[in-house]
PDB file of N, CA, C and O in Angstrom, chain B, residues numbered from 101:
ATOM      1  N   UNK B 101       0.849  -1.174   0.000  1.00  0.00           N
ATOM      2  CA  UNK B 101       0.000   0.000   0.000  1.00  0.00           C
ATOM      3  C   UNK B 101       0.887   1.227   0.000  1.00  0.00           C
ATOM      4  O   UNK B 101       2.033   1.274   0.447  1.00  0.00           O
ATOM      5  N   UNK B 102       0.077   2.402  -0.667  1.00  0.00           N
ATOM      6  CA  UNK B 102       1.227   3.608  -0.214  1.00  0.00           C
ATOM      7  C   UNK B 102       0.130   5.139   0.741  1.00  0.00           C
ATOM      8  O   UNK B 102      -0.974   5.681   0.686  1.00  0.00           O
ATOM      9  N   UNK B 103       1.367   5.191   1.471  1.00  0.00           N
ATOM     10  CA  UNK B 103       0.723   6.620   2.053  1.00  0.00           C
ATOM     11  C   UNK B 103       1.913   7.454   1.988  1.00  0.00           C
ATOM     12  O   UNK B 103       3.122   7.232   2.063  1.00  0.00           O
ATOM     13  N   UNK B 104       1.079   8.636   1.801  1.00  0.00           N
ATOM     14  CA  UNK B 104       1.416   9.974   1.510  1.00  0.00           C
ATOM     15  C   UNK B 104       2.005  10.331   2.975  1.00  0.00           C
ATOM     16  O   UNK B 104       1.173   9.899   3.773  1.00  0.00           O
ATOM     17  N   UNK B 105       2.878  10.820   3.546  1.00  0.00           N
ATOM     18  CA  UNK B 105       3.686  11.146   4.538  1.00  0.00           C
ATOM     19  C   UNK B 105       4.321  12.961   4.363  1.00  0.00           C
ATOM     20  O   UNK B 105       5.072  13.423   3.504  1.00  0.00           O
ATOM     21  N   UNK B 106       3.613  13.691   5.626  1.00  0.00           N
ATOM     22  CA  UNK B 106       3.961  15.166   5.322  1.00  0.00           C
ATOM     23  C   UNK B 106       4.918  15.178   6.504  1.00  0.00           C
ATOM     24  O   UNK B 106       4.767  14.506   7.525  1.00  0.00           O
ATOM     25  N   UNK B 107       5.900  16.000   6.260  1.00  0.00           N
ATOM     26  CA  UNK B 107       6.951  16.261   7.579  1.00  0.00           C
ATOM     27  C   UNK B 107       6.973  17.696   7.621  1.00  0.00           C
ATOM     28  O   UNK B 107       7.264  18.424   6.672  1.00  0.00           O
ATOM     29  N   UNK B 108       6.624  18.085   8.860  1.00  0.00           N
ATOM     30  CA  UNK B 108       6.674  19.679   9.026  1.00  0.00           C
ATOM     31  C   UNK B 108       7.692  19.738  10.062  1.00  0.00           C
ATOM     32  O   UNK B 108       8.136  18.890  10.836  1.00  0.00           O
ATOM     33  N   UNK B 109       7.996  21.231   9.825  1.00  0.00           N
ATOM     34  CA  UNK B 109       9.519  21.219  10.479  1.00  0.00           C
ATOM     35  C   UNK B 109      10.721  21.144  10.526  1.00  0.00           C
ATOM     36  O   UNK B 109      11.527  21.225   9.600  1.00  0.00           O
ATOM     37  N   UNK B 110      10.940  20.942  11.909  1.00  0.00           N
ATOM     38  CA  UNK B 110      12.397  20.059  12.305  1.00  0.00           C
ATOM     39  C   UNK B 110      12.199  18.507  11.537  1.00  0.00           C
ATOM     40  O   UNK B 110      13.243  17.879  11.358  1.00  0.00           O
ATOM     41  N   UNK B 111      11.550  18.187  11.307  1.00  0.00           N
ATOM     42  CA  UNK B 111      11.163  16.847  10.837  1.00  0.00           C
ATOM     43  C   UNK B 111      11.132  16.071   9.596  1.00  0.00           C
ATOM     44  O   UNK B 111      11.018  14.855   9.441  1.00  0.00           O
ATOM     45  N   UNK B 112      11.296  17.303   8.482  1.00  0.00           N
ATOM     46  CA  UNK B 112      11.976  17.468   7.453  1.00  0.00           C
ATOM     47  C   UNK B 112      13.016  17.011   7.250  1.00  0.00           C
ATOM     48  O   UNK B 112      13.029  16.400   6.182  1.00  0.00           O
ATOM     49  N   UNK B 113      14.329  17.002   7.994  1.00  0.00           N
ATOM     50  CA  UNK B 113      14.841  16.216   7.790  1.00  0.00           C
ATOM     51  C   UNK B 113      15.086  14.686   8.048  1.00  0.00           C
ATOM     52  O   UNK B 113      16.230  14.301   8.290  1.00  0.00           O
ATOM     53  N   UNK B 114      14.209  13.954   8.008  1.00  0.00           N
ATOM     54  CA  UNK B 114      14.000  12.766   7.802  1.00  0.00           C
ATOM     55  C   UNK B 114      13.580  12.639   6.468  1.00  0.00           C
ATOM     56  O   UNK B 114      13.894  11.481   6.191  1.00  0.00           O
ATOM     57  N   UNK B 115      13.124  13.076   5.605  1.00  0.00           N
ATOM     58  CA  UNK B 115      12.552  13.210   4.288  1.00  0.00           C
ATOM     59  C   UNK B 115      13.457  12.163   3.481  1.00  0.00           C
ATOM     60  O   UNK B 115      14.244  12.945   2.947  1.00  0.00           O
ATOM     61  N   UNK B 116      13.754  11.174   3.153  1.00  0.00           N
ATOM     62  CA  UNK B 116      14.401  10.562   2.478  1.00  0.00           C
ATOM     63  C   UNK B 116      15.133  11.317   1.032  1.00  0.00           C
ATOM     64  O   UNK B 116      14.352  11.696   0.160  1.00  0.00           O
ATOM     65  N   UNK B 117      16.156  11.452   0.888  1.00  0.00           N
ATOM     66  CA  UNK B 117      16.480  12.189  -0.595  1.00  0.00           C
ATOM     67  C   UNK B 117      15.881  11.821  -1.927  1.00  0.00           C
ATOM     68  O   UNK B 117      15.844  10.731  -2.498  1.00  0.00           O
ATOM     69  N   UNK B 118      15.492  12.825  -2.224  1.00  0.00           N
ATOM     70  CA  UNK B 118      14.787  12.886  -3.804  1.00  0.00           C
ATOM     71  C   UNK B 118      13.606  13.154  -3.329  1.00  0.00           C
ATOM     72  O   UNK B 118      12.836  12.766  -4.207  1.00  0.00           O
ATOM     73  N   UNK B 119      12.986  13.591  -2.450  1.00  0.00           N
ATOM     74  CA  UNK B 119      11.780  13.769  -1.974  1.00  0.00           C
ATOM     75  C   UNK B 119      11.142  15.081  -2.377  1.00  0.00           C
ATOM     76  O   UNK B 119      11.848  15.928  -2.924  1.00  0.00           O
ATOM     77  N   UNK B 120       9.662  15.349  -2.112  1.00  0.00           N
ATOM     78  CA  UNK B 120       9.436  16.748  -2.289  1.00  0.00           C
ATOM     79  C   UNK B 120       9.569  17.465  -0.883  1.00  0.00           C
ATOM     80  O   UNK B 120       9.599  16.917   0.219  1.00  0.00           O
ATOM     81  N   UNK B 121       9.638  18.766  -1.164  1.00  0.00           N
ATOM     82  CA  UNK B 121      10.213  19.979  -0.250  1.00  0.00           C
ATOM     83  C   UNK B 121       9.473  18.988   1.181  1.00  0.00           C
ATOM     84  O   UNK B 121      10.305  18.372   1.848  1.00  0.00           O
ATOM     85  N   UNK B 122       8.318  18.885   1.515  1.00  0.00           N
ATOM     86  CA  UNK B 122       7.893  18.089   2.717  1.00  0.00           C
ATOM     87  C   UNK B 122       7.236  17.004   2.879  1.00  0.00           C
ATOM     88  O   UNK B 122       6.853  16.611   3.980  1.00  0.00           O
ATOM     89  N   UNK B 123       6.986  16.242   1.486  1.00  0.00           N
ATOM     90  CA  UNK B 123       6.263  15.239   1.365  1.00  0.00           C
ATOM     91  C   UNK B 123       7.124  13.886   0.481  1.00  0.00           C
ATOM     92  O   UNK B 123       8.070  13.858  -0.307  1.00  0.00           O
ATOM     93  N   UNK B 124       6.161  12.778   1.139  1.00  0.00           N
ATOM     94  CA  UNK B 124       6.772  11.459   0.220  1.00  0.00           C
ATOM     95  C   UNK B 124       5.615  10.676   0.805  1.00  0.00           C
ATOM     96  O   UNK B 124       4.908  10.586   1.809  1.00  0.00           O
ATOM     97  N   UNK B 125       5.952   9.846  -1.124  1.00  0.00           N
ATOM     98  CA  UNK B 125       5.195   8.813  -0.912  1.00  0.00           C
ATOM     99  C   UNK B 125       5.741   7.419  -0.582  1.00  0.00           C
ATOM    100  O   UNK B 125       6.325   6.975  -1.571  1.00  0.00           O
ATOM    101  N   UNK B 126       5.761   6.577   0.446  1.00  0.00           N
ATOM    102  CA  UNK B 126       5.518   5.669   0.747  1.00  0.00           C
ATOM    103  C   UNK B 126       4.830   4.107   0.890  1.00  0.00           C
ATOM    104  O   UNK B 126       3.798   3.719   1.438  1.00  0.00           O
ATOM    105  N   UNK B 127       5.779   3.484   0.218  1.00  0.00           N
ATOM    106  CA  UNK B 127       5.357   2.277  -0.192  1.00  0.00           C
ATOM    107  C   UNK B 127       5.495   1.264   0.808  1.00  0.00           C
ATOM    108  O   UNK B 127       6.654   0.857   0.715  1.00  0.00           O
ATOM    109  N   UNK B 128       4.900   0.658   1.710  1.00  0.00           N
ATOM    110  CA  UNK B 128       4.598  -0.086   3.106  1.00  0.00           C
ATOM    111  C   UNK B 128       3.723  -1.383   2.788  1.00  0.00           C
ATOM    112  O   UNK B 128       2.885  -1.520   1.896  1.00  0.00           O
ATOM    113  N   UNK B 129       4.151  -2.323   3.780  1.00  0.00           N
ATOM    114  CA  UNK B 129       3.111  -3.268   4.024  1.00  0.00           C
ATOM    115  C   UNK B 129       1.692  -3.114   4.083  1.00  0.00           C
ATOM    116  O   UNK B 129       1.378  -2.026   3.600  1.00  0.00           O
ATOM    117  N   UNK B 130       0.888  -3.656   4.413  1.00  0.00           N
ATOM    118  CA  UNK B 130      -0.743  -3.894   4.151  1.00  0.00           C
ATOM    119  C   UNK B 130      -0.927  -3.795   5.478  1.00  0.00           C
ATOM    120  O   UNK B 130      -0.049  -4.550   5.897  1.00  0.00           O
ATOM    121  N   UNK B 131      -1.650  -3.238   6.696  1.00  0.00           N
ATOM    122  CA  UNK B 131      -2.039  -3.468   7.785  1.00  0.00           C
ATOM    123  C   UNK B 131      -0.321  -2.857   8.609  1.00  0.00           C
ATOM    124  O   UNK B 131       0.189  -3.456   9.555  1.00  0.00           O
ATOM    125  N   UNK B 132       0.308  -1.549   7.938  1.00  0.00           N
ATOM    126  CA  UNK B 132       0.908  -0.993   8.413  1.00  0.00           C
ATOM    127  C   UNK B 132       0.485   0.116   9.676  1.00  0.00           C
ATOM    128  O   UNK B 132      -0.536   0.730   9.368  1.00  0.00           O
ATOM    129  N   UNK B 133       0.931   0.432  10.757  1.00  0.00           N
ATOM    130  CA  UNK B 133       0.752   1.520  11.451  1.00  0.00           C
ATOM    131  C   UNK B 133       1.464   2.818  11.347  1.00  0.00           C
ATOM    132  O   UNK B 133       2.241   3.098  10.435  1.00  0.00           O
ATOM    133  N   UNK B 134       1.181   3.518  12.242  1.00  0.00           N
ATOM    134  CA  UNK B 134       1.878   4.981  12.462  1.00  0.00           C
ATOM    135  C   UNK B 134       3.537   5.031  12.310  1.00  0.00           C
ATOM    136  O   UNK B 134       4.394   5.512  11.568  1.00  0.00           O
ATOM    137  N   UNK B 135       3.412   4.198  13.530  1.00  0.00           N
ATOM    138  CA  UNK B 135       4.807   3.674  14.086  1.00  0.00           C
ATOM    139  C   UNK B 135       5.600   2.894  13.269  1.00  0.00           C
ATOM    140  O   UNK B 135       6.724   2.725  13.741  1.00  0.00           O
ATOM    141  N   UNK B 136       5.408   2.380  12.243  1.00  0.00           N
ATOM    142  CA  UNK B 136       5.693   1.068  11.079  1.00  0.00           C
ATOM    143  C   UNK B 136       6.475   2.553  10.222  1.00  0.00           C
ATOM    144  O   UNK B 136       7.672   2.715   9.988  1.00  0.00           O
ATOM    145  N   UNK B 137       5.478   3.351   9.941  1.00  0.00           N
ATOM    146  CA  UNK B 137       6.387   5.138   9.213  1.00  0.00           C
ATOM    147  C   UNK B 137       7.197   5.643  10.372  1.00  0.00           C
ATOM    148  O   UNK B 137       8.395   5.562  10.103  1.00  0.00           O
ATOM    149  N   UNK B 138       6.966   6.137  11.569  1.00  0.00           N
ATOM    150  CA  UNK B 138       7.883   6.561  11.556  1.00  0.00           C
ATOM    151  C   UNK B 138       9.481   5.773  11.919  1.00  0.00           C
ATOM    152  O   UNK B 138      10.575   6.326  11.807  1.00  0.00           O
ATOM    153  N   UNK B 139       9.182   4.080  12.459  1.00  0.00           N
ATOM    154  CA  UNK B 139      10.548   3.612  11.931  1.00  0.00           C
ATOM    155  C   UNK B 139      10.851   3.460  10.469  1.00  0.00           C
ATOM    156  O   UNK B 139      12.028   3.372  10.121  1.00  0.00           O
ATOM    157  N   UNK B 140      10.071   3.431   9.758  1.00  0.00           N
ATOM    158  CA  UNK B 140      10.595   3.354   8.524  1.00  0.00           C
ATOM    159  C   UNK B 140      11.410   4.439   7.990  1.00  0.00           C
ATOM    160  O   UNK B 140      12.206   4.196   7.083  1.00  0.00           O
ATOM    161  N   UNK B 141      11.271   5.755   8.526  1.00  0.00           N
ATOM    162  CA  UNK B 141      12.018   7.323   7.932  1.00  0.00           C
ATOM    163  C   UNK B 141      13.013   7.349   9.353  1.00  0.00           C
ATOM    164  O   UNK B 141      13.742   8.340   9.303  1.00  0.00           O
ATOM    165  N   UNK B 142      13.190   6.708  10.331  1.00  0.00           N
ATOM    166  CA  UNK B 142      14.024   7.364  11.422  1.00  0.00           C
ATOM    167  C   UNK B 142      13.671   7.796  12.174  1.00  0.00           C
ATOM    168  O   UNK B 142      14.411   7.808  13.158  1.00  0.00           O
ATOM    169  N   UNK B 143      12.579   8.337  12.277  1.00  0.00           N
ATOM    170  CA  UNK B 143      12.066   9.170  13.477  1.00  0.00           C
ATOM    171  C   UNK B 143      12.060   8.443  14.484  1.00  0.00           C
ATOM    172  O   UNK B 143      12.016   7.215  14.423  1.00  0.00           O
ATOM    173  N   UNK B 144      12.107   9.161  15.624  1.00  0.00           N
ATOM    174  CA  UNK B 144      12.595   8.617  17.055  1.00  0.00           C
ATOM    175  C   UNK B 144      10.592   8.250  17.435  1.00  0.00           C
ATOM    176  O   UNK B 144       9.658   9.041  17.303  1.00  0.00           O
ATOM    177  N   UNK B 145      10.557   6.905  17.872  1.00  0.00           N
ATOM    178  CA  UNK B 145       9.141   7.023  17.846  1.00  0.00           C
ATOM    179  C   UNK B 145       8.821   7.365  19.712  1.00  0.00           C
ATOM    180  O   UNK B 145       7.666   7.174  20.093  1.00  0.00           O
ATOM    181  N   UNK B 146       9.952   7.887  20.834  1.00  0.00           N
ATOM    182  CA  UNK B 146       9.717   8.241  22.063  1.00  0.00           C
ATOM    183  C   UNK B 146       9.312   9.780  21.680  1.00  0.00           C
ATOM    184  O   UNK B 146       8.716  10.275  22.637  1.00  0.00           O
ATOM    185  N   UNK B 147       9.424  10.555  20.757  1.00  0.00           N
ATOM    186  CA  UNK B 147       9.120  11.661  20.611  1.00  0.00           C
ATOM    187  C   UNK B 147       7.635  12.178  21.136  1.00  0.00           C
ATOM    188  O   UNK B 147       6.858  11.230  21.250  1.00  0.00           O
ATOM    189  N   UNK B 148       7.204  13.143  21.396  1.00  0.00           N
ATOM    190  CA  UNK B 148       5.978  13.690  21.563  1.00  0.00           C
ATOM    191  C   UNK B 148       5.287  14.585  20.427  1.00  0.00           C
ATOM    192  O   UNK B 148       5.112  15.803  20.453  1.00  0.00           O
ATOM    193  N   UNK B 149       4.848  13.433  19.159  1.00  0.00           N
ATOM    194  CA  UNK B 149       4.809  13.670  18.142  1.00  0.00           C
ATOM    195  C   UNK B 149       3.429  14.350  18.013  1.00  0.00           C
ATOM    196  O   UNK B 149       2.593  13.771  18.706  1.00  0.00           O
ATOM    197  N   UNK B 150       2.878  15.554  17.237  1.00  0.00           N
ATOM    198  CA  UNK B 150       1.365  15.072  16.405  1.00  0.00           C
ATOM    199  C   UNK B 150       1.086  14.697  15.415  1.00  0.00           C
ATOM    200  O   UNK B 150       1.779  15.289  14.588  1.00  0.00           O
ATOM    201  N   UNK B 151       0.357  13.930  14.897  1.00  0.00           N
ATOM    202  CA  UNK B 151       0.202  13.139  13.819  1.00  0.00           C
ATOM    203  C   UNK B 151      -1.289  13.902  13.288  1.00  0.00           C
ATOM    204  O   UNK B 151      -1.615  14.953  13.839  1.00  0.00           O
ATOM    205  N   UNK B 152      -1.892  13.495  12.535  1.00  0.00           N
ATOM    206  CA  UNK B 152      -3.031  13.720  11.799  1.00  0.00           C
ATOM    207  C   UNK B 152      -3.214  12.399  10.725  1.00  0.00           C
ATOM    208  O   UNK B 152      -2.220  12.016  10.107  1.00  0.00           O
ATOM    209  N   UNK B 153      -4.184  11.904  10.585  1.00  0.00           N
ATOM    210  CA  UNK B 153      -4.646  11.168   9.527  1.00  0.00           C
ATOM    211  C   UNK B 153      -5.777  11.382   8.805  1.00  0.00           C
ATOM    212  O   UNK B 153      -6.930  11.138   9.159  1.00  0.00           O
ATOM    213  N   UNK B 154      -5.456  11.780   7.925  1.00  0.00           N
ATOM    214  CA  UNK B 154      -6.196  12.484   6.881  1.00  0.00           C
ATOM    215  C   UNK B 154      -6.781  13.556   7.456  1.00  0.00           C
ATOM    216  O   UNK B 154      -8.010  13.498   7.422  1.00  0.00           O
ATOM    217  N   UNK B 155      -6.348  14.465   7.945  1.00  0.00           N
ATOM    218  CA  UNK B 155      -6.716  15.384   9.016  1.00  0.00           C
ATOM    219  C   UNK B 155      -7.003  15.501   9.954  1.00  0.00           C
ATOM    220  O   UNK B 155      -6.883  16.618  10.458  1.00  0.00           O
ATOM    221  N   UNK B 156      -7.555  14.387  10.737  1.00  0.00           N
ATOM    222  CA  UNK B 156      -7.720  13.905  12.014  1.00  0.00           C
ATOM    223  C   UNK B 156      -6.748  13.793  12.893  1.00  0.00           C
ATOM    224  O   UNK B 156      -5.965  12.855  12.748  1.00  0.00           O
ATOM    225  N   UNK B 157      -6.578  14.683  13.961  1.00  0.00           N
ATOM    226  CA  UNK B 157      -5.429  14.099  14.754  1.00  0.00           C
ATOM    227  C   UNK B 157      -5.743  12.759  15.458  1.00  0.00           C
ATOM    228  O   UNK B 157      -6.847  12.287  15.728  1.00  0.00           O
ATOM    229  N   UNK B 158      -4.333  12.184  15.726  1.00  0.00           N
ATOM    230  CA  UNK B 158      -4.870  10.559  16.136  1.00  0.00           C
ATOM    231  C   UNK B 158      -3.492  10.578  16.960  1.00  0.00           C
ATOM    232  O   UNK B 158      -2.384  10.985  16.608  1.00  0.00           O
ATOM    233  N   UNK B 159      -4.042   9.838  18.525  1.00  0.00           N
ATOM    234  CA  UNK B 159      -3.115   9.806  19.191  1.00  0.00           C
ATOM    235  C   UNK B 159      -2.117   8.339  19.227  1.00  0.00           C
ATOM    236  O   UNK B 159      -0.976   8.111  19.628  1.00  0.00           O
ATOM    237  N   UNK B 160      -2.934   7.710  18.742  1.00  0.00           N
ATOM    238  CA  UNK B 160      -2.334   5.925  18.745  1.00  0.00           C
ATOM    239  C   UNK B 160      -1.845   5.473  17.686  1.00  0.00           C
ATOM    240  O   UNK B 160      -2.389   5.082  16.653  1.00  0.00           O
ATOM    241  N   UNK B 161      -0.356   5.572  18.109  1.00  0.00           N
ATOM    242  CA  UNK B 161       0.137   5.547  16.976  1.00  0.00           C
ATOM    243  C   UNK B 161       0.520   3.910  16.489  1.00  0.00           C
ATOM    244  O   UNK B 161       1.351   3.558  15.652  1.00  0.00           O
ATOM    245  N   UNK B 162      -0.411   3.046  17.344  1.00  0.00           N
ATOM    246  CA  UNK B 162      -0.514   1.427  16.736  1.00  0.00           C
ATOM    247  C   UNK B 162      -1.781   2.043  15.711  1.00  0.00           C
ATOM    248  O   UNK B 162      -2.466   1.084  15.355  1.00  0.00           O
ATOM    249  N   UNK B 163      -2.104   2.854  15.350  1.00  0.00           N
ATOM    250  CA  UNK B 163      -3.327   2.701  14.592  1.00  0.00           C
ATOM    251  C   UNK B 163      -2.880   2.245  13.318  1.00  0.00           C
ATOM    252  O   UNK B 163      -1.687   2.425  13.072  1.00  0.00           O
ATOM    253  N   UNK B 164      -3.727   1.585  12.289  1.00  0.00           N
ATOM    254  CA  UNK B 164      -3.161   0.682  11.444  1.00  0.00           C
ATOM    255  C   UNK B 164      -3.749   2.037   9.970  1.00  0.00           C
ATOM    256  O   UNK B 164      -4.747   2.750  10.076  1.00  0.00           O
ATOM    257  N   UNK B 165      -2.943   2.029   8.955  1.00  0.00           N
ATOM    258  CA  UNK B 165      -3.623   2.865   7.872  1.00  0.00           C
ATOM    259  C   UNK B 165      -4.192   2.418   7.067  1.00  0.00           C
ATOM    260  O   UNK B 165      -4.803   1.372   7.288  1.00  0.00           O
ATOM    261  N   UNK B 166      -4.227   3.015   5.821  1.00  0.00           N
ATOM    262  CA  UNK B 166      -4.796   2.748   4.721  1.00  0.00           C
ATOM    263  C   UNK B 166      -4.611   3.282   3.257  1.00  0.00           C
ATOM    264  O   UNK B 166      -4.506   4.427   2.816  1.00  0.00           O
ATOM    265  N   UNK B 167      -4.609   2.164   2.717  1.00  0.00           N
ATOM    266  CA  UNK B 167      -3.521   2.503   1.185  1.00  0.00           C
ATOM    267  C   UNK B 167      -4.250   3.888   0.808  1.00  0.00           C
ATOM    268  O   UNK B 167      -5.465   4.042   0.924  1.00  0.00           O
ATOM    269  N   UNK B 168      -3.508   4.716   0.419  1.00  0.00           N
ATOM    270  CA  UNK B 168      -4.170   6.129   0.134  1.00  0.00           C
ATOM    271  C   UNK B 168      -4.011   7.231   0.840  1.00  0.00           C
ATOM    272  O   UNK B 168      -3.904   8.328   0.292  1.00  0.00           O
ATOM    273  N   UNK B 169      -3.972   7.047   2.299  1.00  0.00           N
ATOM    274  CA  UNK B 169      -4.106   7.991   3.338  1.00  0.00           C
ATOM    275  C   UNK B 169      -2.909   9.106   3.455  1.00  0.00           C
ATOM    276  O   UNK B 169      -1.708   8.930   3.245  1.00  0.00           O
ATOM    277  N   UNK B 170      -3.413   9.998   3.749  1.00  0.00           N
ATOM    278  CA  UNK B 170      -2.506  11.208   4.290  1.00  0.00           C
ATOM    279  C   UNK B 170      -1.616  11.351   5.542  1.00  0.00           C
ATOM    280  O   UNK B 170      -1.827  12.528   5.836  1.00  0.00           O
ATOM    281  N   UNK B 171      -0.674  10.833   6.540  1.00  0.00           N
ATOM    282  CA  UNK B 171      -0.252  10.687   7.516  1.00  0.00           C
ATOM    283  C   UNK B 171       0.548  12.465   7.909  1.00  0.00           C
ATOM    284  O   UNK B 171       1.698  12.785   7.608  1.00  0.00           O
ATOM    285  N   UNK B 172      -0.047  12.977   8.328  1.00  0.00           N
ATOM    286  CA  UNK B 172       0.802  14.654   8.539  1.00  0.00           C
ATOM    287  C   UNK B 172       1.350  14.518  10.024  1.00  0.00           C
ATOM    288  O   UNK B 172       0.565  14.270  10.939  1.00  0.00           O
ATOM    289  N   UNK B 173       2.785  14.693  10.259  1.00  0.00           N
ATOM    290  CA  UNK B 173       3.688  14.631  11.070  1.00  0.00           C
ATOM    291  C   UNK B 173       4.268  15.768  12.133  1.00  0.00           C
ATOM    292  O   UNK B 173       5.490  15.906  12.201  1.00  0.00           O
ATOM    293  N   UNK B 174       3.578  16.414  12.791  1.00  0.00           N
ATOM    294  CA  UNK B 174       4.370  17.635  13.678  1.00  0.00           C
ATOM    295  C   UNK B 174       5.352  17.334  14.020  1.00  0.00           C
ATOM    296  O   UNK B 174       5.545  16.190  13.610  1.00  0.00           O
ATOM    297  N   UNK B 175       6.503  17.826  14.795  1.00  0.00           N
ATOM    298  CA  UNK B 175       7.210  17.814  15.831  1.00  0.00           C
ATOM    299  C   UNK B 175       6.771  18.758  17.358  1.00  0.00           C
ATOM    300  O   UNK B 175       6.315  19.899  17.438  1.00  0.00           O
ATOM    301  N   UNK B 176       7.042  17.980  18.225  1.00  0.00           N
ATOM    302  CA  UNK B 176       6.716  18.832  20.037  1.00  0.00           C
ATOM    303  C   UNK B 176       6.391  20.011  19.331  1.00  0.00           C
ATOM    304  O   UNK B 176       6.795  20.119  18.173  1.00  0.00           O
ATOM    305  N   UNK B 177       5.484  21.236  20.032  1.00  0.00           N
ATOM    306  CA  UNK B 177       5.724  22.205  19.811  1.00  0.00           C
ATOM    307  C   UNK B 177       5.778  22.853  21.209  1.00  0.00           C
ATOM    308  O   UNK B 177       5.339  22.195  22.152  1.00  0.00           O
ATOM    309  N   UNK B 178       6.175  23.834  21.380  1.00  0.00           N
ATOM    310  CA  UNK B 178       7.074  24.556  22.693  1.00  0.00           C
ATOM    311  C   UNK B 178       6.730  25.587  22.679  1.00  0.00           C
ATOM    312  O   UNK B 178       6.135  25.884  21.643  1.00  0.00           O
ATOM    313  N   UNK B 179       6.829  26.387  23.432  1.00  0.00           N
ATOM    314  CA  UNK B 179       6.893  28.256  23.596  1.00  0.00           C
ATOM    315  C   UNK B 179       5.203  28.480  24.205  1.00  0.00           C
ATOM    316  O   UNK B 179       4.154  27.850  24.334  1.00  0.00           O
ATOM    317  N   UNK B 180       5.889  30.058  24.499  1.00  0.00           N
ATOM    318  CA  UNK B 180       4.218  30.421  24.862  1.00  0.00           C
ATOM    319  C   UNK B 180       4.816  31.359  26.283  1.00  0.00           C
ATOM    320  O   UNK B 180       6.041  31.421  26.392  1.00  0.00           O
ATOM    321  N   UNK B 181       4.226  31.847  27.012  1.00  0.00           N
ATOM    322  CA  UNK B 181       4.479  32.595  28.378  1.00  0.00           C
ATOM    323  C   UNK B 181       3.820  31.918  29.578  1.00  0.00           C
ATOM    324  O   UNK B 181       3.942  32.403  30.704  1.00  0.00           O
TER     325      UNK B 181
END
């Protein structure tokens, strides 16, 4: 199956080379999860990530996808007073 994978950020650089400016597509197993991407690109999966699927934020990142889907990737975000 493939999903579409957005990296915003610091997170960008995980982008595999030849990629677009923040996106790649991804070619994965069948009954892949969250976590299945982000070991697949490197990402540290102890991070305090946000995710979105297909716009939905989703906190579980055993959730399993679906050929097609949009996976959008934050990094922590910080600041504020």
């Amino acid at each position: 199956m493939t999903v579409e994978v957005r990296l915003f950020a610091s997170l960008r650089k995980y982008l595999p080379s030849g990629s677009g400016r923040a996106s790649v597509n991804i070619d994965i197993h069948d009954g892949a999860s969250i976590v299945d991407i982000l070991t697949k690109l490197g990402i540290p999966t102890e991070s305090r990530l946000m995710t979105l699927v297909d716009g939905v934020h989703e906190r579980d990142l055993d959730r399993q996808l679906e050929d097609g889907c949009t996976l959008s990737i934050f990094p922590p975000i910080a600041g504020g007073a």
